[in-house]
C-alpha positions in Angstrom: -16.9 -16.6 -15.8 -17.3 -13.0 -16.8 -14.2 -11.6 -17.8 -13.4 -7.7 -17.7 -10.5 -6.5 -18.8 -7.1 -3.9 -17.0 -7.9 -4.8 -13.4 -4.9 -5.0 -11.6 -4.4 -7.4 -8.3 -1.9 -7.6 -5.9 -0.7 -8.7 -2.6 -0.4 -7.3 0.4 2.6 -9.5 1.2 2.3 -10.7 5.7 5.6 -8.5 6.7 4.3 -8.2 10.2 3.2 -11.1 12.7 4.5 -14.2 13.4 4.7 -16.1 9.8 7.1 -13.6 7.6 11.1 -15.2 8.0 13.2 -15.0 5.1 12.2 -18.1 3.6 8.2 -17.0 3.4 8.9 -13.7 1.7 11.0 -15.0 -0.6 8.7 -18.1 -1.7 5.5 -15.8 -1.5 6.9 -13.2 -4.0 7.9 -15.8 -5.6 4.3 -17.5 -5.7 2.8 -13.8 -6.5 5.3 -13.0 -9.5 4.8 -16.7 -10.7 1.2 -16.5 -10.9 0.9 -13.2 -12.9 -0.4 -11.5 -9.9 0.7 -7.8 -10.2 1.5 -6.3 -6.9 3.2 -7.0 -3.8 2.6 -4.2 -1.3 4.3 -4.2 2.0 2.6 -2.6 6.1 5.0 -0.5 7.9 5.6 0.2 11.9 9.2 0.7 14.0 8.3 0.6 17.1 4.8 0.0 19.5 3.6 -1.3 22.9 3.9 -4.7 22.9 0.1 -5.0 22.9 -0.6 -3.8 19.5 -0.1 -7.2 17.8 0.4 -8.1 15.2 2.3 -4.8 14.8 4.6 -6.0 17.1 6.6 -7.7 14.8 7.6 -5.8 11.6 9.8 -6.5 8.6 10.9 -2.9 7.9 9.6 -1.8 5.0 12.2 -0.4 2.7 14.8 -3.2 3.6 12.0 -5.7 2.6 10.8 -4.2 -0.1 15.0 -3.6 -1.6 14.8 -7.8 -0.6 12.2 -8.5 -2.8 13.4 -6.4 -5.5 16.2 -8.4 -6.1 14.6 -11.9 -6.1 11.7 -10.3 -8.8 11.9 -9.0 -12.0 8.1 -7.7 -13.2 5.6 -6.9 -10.4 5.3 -3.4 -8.5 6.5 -3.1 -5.3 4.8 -0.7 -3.3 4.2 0.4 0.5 0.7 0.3 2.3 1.4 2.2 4.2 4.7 3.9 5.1 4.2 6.6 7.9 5.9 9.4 6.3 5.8 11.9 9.3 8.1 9.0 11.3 10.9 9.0 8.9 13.5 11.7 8.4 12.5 12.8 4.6 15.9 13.3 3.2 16.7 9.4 4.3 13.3 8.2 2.9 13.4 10.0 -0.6 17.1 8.7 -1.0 16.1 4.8 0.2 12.8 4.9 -2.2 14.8 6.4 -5.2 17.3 4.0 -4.8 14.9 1.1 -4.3 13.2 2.8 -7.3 16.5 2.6 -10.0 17.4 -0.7 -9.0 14.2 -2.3 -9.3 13.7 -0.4 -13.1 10.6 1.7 -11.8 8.8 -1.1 -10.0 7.7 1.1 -7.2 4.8 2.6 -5.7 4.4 4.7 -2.7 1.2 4.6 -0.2 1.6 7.1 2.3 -0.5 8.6 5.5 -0.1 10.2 8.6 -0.3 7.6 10.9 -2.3 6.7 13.9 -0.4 5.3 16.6 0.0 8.0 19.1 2.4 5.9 21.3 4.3 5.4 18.0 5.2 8.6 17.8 5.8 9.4 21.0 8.6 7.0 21.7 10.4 7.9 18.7 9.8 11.8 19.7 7.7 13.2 16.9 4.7 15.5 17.4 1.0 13.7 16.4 -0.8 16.2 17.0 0.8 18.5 14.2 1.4 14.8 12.0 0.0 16.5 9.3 2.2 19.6 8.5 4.9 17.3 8.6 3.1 15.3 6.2 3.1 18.0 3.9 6.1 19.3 4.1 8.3 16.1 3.9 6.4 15.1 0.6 7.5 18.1 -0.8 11.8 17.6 0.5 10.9 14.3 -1.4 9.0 15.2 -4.3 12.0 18.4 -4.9 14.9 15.5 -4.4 13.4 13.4 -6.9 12.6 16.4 -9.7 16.2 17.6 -9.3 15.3 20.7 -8.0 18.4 20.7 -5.6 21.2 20.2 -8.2 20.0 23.9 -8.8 21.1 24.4 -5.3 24.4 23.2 -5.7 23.8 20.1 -4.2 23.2 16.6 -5.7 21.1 13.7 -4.7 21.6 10.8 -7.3 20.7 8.1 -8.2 17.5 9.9 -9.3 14.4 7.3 -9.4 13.6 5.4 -12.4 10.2 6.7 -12.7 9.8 10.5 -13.7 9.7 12.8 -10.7 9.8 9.7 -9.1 7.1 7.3 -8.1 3.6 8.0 -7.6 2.3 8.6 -4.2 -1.1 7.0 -3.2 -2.7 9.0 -0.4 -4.2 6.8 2.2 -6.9 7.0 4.2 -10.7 8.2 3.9 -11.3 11.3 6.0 -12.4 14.4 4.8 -8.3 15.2 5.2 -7.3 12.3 3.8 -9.2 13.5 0.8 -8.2 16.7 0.9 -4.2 15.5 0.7 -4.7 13.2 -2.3 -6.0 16.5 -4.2 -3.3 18.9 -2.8 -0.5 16.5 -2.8 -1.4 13.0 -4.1 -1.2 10.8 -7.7 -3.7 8.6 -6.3 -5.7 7.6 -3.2 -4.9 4.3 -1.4 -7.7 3.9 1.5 -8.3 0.4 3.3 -11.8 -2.4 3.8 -14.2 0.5 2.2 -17.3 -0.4 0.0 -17.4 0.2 -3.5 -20.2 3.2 -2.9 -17.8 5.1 -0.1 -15.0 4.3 -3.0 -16.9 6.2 -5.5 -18.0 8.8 -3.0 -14.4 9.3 -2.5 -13.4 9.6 -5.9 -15.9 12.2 -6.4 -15.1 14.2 -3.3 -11.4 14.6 -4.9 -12.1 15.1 -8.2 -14.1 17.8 -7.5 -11.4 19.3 -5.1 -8.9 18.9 -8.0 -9.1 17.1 -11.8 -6.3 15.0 -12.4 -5.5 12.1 -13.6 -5.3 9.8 -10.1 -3.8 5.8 -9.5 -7.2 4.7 -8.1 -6.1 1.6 -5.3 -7.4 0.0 -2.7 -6.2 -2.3 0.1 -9.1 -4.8 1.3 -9.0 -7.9 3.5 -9.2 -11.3 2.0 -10.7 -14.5 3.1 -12.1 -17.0 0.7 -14.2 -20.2 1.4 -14.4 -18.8 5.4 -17.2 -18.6 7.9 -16.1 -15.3 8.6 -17.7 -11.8 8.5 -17.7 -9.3 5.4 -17.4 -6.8 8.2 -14.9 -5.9 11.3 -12.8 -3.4 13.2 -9.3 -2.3 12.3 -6.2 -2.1 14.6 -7.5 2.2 14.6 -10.6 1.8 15.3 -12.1 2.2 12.2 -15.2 0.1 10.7 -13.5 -1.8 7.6 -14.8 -4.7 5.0 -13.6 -7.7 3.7 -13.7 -9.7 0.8 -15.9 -13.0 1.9 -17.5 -15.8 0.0 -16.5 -18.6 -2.8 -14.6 -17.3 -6.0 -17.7 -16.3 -7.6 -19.0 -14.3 -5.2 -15.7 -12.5 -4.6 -15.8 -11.6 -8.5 -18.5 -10.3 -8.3 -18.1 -8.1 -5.1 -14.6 -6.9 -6.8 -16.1 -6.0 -10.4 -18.5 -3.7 -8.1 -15.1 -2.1 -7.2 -14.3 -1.7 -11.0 -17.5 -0.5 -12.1 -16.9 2.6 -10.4 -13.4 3.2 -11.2 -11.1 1.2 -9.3 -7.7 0.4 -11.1 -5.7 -1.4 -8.8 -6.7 -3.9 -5.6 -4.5 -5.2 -3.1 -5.8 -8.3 -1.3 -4.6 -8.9 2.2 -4.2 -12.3 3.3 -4.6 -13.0 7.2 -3.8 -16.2 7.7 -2.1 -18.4 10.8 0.3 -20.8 8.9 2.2 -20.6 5.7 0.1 -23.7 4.5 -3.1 -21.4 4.8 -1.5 -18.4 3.6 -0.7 -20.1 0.5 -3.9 -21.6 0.0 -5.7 -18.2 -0.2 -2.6 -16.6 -2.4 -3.7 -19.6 -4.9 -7.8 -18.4 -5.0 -6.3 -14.7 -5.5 -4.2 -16.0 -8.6 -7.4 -17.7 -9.7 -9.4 -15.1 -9.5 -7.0 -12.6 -11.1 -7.7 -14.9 -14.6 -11.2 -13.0 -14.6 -9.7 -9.8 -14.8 
C-alpha cells in the first residue's frame, strides 16, 4: 500500500444513540488510543423533540469529553460540534480550559451555530440572531483564555494548557460558515463534503483571510457495506460517506489529502458494540497508510 505521510485520523467517538454507557466509551477510547489512532471527537445536543433520533439521547459533551480525559494519556480530544450560542460563554470557556489543563493541551474545539430551531427554543435562546451570539461569545472565551480580564481586576484560572487556549475549528460550509472561520476561526471543521467542495472551501477562506488554518473534516464511515457513498443529514443537508473495501477508502481519503486536508474524523454508525468495533479496527488499519 501507498503510504503518505502526517495525515491524522480520528474518531468520532458514538456519544449519542442507544449503544454509548459507560462501559463502551471507556473500552472505545481505549481501543482508539491503543491503536495509535489520533482523535476522539465527541457530537453535542441538550435537549430536542423526541423525534429527532438519535439526538435524543446524548452524552453531554464536556462531562464526556473530562471522562475520557482521565482514562487517556496521548490522543486529542475535541468536540464536533458544540453549539456555542446554547451555552452560557463564561461557563463554557471555564469547563474547556479546565478540561484543557488537565488533559495537558489535548483539546480541540469545533464549533457552529447550530440548527435545531426547536433546540433553541425550549432552552429560550434566539435562532434567528444564532449568529451574533456566535460571535460574540467566542470572543468572552477567546478574552478569558488570553488573560485579558486579570487586566480587569478579575481572574479566571486555571488558564488552558494550550496558548490562548485551544484552537477553534469553524464548522460548517455556507458562505457564513466560511466567512466565520476567516473572521474568527484557527480552522474549518465541515461534515460528509467531497474533496473538490473541501478545496473550494479552503480557497474561499484563504482568500477572505491568510492564515495558517487546522484543516479537518468529519465524514461518515462504513467499510465492506452495501451502502451508499451518498445520503441526507439530520439538517437537511446532502452529505458523503466513506464507502468501499480498505483500498478504496485509501484511496478516496488521500484525495482528501492531496488538496490539503490535515486531520479526518471518521464517524462510525453502527447498531451494536460488536459492529462498532469491527469498523474502529478497519479505521486503525487504515491509519498504518498514513
Amino acid at each position: 500500500m501507498l503510504v503518505i505521510e502526517d495525515m491524522k485520523i480520528g474518531i468520532s467517538l458514538a456519544n449519542y444513540g442507544n449503544l454509548p454507557e459507560r462501559d463502551f466509551l471507556r473500552d472505545a477510547a481505549n481501543e482508539i488510543e491503543n491503536n495509535n489512532l489520533d482523535s476522539i471527537w465527541l457530537s453535542d445536543h441538550i435537549i430536542v423533540p423526541k423525534e429527532n433520533s438519535p439526538w435524543n439521547r446524548v452524552f453531554e459533551t464536556i462531562t464526556t469529553l473530562g471522562f475520557l480525559a482521565s482514562i487517556t494519556n496521548t490522543v486529542q480530544l475535541g468536540s464536533s460540534i458544540i453549539v456555542v450560542p446554547l451555552r452560557d460563554p463564561f461557563l463554557l470557556a471555564k469547563q474547556i480550559a479546565t478540561l484543557d489543563s488537565l488533559s495537558e493541551g489535548r483539546v480541540l474545539i469545533g464549533a457552529a451555530i447550530g440548527w435545531n430551531k426547536k433546540e433553541f427554543q425550549m432552552i429560550n435562546q434566539g435562532f434567528s440572531n444564532r449568529t451574533k451570539t456566535f460571535e460574540k461569545n467566542i470572543k468572552i472565551m477567546k478574552k478569558m483564555w488570553s488573560g485579558e480580564y486579570f487586566e480587569e481586576g478579575f481572574s479566571c484560572e486555571p488558564m488552558p494548557k494550550s496558548p490562548n487556549g485551544p484552537p477553534i475549528l469553524i464548522g460548517g460550509q455556507s458562505k457564513g460558515a466560511l466567512k466565520r472561520v476567516a473572521v474568527t476561526g484557527d480552522g474549518w471543521h465541515p461534515v460528509g463534503i467531497s474533496s473538490q467542495q473541501y478545496l473550494n472551501g479552503m480557497q474561499e477562506i484563504l482568500d477572505m483571510r491568510k492564515n495558517d488554518y487546522l484543516w479537518t473534516l468529519r465524514i461518515n464511515f462504513a467499510a465492506n457495506q452495501k451502502i451508499s457513498s451518498q445520503y441526507t443529514g439530520t439538517d437537511g443537508r446532502p452529505r458523503l460517506r466513506l464507502v468501499g473495501n480498505t483500498d478504496e477508502i485509501i484511496s478516496q481519503i488521500q484525495e482528501y489529502q492531496k488538496v490539503g486536508l490535515q486531520h479526518l474524523v471518521c464517524d462510525i454508525r453502527a447498531d451494536s458494540k460488536d459492529d462498532y468495533f469491527e469498523q474502529l479496527k478497519t479505521v486503525a488499519e487504515i491509519k498504518k497508510s498514513f
